[in-house]
C-alpha positions as CSV (number, residue, x, y, z in Angstrom):
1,X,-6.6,-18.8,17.7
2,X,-3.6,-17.9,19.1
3,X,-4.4,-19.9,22.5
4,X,-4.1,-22.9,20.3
5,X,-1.1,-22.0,18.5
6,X,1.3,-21.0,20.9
7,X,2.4,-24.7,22.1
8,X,3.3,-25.4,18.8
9,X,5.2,-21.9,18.8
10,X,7.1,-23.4,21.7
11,X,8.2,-26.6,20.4
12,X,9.3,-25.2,17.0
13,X,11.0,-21.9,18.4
14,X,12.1,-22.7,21.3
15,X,14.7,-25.7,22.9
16,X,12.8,-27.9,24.9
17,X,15.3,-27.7,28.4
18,X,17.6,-25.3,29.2
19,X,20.3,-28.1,28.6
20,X,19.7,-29.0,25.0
21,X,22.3,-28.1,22.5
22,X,22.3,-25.3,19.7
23,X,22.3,-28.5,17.4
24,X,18.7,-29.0,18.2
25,X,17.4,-25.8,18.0
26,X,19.4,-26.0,14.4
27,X,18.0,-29.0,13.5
28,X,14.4,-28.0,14.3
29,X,14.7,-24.9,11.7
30,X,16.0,-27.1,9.5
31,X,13.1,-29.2,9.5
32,X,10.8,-26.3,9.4
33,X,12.5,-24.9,6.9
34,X,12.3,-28.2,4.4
35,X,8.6,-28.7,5.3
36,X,8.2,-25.5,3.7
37,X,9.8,-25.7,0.9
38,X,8.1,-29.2,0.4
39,X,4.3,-27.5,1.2
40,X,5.3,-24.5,-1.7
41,X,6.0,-28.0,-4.4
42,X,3.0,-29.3,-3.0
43,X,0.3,-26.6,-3.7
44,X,-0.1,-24.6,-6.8
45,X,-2.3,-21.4,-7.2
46,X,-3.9,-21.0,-10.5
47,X,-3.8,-17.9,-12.8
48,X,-7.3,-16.6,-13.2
49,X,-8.7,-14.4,-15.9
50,X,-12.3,-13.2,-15.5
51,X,-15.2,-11.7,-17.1
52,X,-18.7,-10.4,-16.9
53,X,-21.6,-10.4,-19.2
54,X,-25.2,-9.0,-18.9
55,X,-27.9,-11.5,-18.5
56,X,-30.3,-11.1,-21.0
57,X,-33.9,-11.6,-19.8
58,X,-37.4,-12.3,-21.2
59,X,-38.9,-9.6,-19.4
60,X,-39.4,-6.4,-21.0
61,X,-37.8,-3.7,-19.2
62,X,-35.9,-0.1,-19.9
63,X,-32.3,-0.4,-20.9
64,X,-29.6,0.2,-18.5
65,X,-28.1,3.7,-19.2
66,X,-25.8,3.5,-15.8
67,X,-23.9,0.3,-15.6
68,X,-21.5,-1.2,-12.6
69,X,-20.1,-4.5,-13.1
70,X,-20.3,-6.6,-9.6
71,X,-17.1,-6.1,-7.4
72,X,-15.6,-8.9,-5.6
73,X,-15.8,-8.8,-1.9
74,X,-14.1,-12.4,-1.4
75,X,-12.9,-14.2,-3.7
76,X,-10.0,-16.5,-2.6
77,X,-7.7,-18.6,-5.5
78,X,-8.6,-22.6,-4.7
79,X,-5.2,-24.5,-4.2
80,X,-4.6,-27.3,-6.4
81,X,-2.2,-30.3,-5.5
82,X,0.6,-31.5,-7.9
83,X,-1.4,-33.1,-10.4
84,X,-2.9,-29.2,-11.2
85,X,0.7,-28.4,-13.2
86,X,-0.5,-27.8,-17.0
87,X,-4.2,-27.1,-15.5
88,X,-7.0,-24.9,-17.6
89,X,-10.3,-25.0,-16.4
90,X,-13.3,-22.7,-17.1
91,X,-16.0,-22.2,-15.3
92,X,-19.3,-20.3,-15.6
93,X,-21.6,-19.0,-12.7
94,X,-23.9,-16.2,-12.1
95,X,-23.4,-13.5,-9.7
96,X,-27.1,-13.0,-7.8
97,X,-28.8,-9.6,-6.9
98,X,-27.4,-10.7,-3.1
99,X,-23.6,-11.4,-4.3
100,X,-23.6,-14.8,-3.7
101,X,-22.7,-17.3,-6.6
102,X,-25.2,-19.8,-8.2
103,X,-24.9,-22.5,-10.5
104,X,-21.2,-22.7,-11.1
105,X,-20.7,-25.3,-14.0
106,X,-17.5,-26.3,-15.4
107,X,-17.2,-25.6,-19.2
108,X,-14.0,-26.8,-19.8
109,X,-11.4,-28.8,-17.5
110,X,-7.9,-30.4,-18.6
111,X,-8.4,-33.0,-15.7
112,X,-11.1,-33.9,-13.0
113,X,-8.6,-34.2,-10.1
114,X,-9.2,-29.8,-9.2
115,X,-12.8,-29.6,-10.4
116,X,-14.4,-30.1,-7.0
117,X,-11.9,-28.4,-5.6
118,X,-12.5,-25.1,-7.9
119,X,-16.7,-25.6,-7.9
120,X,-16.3,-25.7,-3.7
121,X,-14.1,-22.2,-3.8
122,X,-16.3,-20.2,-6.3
123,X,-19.2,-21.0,-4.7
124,X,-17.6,-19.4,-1.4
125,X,-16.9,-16.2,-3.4
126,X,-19.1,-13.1,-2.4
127,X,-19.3,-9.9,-4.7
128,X,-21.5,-6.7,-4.7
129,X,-23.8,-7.3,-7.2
130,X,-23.8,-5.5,-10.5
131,X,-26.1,-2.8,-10.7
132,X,-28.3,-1.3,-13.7
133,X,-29.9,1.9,-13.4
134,X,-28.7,1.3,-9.1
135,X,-30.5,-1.7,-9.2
136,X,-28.9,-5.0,-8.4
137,X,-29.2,-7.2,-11.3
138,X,-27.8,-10.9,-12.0
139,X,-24.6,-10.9,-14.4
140,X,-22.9,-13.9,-15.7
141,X,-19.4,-14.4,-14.8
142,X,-16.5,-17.0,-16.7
143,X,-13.2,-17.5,-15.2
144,X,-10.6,-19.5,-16.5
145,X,-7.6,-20.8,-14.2
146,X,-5.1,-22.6,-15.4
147,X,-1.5,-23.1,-14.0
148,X,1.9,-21.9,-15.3
């Protein structure tokens, strides 16, 4: 990765001849510096509040009398453009006996522009699966995000 990045380095960090002005090297940061600030206006990262709930299934089987809720391995925030500002969308999914998520669905959404965006992140998400009795066992998860 950093094979690829180091020209790049170059040109933003350092003048391009030994002869070129400190006004150059100046100006570069300053362009850096603005494309920055104008990437952080861009892209919004949404609050989150989750939660978990048991599964209830039709087969008969013992109650669970030792409980872990699954634990998120990965689990990164998706990034909304500027159209997320006043966002709140909830979504359910369920957390598998592997960790992976299935069947996100979107329960509530303020807007369509981020929904795709949102399903394609929490379908990346990995967990440790919840366990019952140290079995893995499937739990349902909700998660709002919505944007300040």
């Amino acid at each position: 990765m950093l094979r690829r990045l180091w020209p790049v380095f170059l040109t933003l960090c350092i003048p391009a001849s030994a002869s070129s002005s400190n006004a150059d090297g100046i100006a570069r940061i300053s362009v850096h510096a603005s494309l920055v600030a104008r990437e952080q206006q861009l892209w919004i990262v949404p609050a989150r509040n989750l939660e978990f709930f048991d599964i209830p299934h039709t087969t008969a089987r013992s109650r669970c009398e030792e409980t872990r809720p699954p634990e998120a391995l990965t689990t990164p925030s998706p990034i909304l453009g500027v159209a997320g500002s006043g966002l709140k969308i909830k979504v359910s999914f369920i957390v598998g006996t592997d960790g992976r998520v299935h069947s996100p669905l979107i329960l509530e959404s303020s807007s369509t522009t981020g929904d795709h965006a949102i399903l394609d992140t929490v379908r990346a998400w990995r967990y440790r699966p919840a366990m019952c009795n140290g079995v893995p066992t499937e739990t349902e998860g909700k998660i709002e995000f919505s944007s300040r």
